[in-house]
C-alpha positions as CSV (number, residue, x, y, z in Angstrom):
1,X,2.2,14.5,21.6
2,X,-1.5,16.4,21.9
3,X,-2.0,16.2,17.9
4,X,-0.4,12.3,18.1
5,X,-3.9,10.6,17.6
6,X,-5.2,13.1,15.3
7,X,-1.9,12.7,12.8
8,X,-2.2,8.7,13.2
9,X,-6.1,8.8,12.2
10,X,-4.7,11.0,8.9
11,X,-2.0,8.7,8.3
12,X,-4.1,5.3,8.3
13,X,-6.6,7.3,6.1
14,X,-4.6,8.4,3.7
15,X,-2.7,4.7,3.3
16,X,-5.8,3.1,2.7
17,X,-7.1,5.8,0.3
18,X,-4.0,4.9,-1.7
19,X,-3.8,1.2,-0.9
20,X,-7.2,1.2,-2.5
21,X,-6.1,3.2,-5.8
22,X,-3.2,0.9,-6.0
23,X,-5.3,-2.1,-6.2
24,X,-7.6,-0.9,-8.8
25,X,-4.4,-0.4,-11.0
26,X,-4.2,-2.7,-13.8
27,X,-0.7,-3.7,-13.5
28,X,-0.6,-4.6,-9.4
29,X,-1.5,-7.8,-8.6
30,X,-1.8,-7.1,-4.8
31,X,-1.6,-4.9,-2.3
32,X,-0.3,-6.0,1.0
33,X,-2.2,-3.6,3.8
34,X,-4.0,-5.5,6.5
35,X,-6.6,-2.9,6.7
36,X,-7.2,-3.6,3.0
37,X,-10.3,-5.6,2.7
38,X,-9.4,-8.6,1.0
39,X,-5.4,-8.4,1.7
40,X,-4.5,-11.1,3.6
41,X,-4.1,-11.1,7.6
42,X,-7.5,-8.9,6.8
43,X,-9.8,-11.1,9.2
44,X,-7.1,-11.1,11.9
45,X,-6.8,-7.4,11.8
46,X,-10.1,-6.4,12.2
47,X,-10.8,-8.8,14.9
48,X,-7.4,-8.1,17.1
49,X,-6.9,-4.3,16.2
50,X,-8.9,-0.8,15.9
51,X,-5.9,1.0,13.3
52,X,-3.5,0.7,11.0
53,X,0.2,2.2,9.5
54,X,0.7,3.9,6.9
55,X,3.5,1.4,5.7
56,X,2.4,-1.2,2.7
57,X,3.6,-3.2,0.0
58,X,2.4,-3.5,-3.5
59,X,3.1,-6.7,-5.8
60,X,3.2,-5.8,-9.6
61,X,1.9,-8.7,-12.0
62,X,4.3,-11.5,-13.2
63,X,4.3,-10.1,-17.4
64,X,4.7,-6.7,-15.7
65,X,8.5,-5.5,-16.8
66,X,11.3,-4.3,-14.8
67,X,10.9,-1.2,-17.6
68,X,7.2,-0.9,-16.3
69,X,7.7,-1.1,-12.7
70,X,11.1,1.7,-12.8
71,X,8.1,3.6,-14.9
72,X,5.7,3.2,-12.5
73,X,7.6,4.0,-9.9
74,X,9.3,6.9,-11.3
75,X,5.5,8.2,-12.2
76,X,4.7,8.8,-8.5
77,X,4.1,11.6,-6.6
78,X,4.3,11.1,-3.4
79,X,8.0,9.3,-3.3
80,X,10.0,6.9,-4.7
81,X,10.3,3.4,-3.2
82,X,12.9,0.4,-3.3
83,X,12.8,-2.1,-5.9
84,X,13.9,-4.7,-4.0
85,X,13.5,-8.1,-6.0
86,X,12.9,-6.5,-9.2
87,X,14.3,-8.2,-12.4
């Protein structure tokens, strides 16, 4: 419990450092992650809280196919995630 706050501070971090990658990627159309400027509940999130999670969701563009996404996916490091809603 003594190293809680400092793991939480590297755990928002880190999500937003990817959150921002992801949304720079041509084939996402949207990153959902309230600390994410421009991600939507934004506004309310800076005004009600003073963190964030490490938990988001990522929106791949309509002509993107369920080939590309599995590829994606697949590509990353860090782990692999549900497809839920693909195809």
């Amino acid at each position: 419990m003594r190293t809680m706050a400092v793991r939480l501070q590297h755990i928002e971090a880190s999500a937003l450092q990817i959150a921002r990658w992801l949304a720079a990627r041509p084939e996402i159309d949207l990153v959902l992650h309230p600390a994410l400027e421009g991600s939507p509940g934004h506004k309310l999130w800076k005004r009600d809280l003073t963190g964030s999670a490490g938990v988001f969701s990522i929106v791949f563009k309509p002509q993107a196919t369920k080939a590309e996404v599995f590829a994606f996916v697949d590509g990353l490091e860090c782990s692999k995630s549900a497809t839920a809603g693909v195809g």
